[in-house]
C-alpha positions as CSV (number, residue, x, y, z in Angstrom):
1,X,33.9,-14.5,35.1
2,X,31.1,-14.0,37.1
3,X,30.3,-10.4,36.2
4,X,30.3,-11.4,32.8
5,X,27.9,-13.9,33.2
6,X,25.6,-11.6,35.0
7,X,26.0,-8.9,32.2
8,X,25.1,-11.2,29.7
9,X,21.8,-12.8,31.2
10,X,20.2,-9.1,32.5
11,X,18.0,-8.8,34.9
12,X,18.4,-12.5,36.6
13,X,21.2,-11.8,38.5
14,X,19.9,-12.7,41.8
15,X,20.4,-16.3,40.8
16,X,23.7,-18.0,41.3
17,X,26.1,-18.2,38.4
18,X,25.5,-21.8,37.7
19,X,21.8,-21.4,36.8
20,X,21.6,-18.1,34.8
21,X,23.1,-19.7,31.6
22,X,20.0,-22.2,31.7
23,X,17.5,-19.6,32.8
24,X,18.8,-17.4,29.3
25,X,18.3,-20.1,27.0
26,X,15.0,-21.1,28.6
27,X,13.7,-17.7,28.0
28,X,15.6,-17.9,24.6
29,X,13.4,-21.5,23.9
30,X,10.0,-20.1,25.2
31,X,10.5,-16.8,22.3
32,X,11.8,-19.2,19.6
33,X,9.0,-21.4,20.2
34,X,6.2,-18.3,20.2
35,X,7.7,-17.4,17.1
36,X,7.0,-21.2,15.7
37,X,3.5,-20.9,17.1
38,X,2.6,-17.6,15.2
39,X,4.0,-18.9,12.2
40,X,2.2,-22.0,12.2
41,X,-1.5,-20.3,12.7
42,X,-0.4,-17.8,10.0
43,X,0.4,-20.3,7.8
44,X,-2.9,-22.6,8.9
45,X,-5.0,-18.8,8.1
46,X,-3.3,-18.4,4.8
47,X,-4.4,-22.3,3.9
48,X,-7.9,-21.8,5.4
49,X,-8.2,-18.4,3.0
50,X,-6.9,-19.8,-0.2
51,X,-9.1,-22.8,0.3
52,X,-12.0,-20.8,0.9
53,X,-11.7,-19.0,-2.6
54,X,-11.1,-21.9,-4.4
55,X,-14.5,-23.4,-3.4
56,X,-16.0,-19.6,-4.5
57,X,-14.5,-20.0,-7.6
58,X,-16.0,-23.6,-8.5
59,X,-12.5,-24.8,-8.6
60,X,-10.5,-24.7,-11.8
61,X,-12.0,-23.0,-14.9
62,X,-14.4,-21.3,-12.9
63,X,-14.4,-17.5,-14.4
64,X,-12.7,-18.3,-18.1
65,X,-13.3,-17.0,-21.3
66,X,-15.4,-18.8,-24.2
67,X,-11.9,-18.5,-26.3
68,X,-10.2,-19.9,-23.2
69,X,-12.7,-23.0,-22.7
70,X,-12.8,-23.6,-26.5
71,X,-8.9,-23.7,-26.3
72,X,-8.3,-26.1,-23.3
73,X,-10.9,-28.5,-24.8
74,X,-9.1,-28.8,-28.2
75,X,-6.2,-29.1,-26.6
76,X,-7.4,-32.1,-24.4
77,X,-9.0,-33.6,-27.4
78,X,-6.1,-33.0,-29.3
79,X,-3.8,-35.0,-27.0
80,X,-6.9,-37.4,-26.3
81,X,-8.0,-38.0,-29.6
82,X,-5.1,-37.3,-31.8
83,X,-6.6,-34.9,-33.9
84,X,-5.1,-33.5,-36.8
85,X,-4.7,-29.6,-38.3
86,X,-8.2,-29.7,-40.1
87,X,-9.8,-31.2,-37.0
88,X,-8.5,-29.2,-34.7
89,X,-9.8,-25.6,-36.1
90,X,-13.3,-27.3,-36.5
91,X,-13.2,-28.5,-33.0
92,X,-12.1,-25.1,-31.8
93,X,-14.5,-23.6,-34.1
94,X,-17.8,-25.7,-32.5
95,X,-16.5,-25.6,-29.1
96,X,-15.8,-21.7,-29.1
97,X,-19.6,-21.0,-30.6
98,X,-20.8,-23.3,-28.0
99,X,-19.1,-21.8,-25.5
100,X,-20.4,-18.5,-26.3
101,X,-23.9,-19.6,-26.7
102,X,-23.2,-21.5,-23.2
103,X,-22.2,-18.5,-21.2
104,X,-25.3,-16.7,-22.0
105,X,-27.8,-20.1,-21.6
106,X,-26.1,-19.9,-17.7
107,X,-26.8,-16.3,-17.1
108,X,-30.4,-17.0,-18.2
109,X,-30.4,-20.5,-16.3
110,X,-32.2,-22.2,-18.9
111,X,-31.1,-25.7,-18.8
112,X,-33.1,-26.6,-22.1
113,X,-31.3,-24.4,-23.8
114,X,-27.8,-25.5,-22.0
115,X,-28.9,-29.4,-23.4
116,X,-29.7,-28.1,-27.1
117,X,-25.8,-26.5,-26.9
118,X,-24.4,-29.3,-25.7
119,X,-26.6,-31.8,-28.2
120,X,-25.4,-29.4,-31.1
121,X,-21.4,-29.5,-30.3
122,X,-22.0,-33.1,-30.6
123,X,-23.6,-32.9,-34.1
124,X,-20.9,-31.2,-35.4
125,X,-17.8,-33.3,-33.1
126,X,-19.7,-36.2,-35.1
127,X,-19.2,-34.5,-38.5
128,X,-15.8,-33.4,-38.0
129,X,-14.2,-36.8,-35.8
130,X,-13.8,-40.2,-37.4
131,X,-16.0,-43.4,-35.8
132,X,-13.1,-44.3,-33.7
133,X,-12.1,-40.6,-32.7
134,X,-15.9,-40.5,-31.9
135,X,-16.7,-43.2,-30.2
136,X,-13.8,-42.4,-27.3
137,X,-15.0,-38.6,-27.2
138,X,-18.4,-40.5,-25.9
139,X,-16.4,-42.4,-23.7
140,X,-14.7,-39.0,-22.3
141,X,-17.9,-37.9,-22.3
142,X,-19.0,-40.7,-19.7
143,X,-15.7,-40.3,-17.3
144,X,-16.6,-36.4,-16.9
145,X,-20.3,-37.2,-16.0
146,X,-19.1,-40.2,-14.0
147,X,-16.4,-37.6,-11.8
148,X,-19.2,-35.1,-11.8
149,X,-21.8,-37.2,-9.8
150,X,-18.8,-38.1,-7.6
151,X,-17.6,-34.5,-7.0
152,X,-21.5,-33.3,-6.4
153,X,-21.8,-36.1,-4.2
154,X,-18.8,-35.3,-2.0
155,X,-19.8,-32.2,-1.8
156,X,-23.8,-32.6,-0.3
157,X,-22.0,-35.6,2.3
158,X,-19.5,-32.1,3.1
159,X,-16.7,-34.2,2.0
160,X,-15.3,-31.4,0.0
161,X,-13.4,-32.2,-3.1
162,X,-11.7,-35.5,-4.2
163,X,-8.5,-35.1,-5.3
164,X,-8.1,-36.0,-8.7
């Protein structure tokens, strides 16, 4: 019996019987809990990394197309707004010219020219929505501005993002 003990545990067989068992499973714990250790600061890395592009990227939406940003923002005045067939392909229609016109105002960095976009996409939401679908467009409008100031807030306190 106690050959077998002192086969399993290796090296420690300078010990008496009745403490090589606990001395194994020590070892055993301290190599088990290393493991935990390196898996927890890989994991910590990983979440460190992915965080770190996310800010690059200006968080969601960051690098889309004009056809992509025209479609998310029919699709989230669709389901805001309730907009029928006709509407919709109008709304897609303004929001993908804009979009287009948009993308080159930013690579210029003319903000005049950004507000006159923005100013026209409204002209023609107003054409194309009714007075009520219009007026809670507006409304929208306000709640993006209004998490906007919050988000550029939060970020010059080095808060980081809000969660939303």
């Amino acid at each position: 019996m106690r050959d077998a003990i002192a086969v399993s545990v290796g090296n420690l067989a300078f010990l008496p019987a009745r403490i090589k068992p606990f001395c194994f499973f020590g070892v055993l714990n301290q190599i088990i809990f290393m493991k935990k250790l390196w898996t927890m600061a890989l994991i910590l890395c990983a979440l460190t990394l992915s965080q770190m592009s996310f800010a690059q990227n200006g968080g969601k939406g960051g690098n889309q197309t004009p056809e992509q940003r025209a479609q998310q923002q029919t699709q989230k005045l669709t389901q805001a707004l309730g907009l029928n067939a006709d509407q919709q392909k109008m709304i897609y229609d303004a929001s993908l010219k804009a979009a287009q016109d948009m993308q080159a105002a930013r690579q210029s960095g003319d903000r005049a020219q950004m507000k006159t976009i923005q100013d026209t996409k409204d002209a023609s939401f107003k054409q194309t929505l009714t007075a009520d679908q219009y007026k809670k467009y507006e409304e929208l409008k306000e709640q993006m501005k209004d998490k906007m100031k919050e988000r550029r807030q939060m970020q010059s306190s080095g808060g980081g993002t809000p969660a939303n």
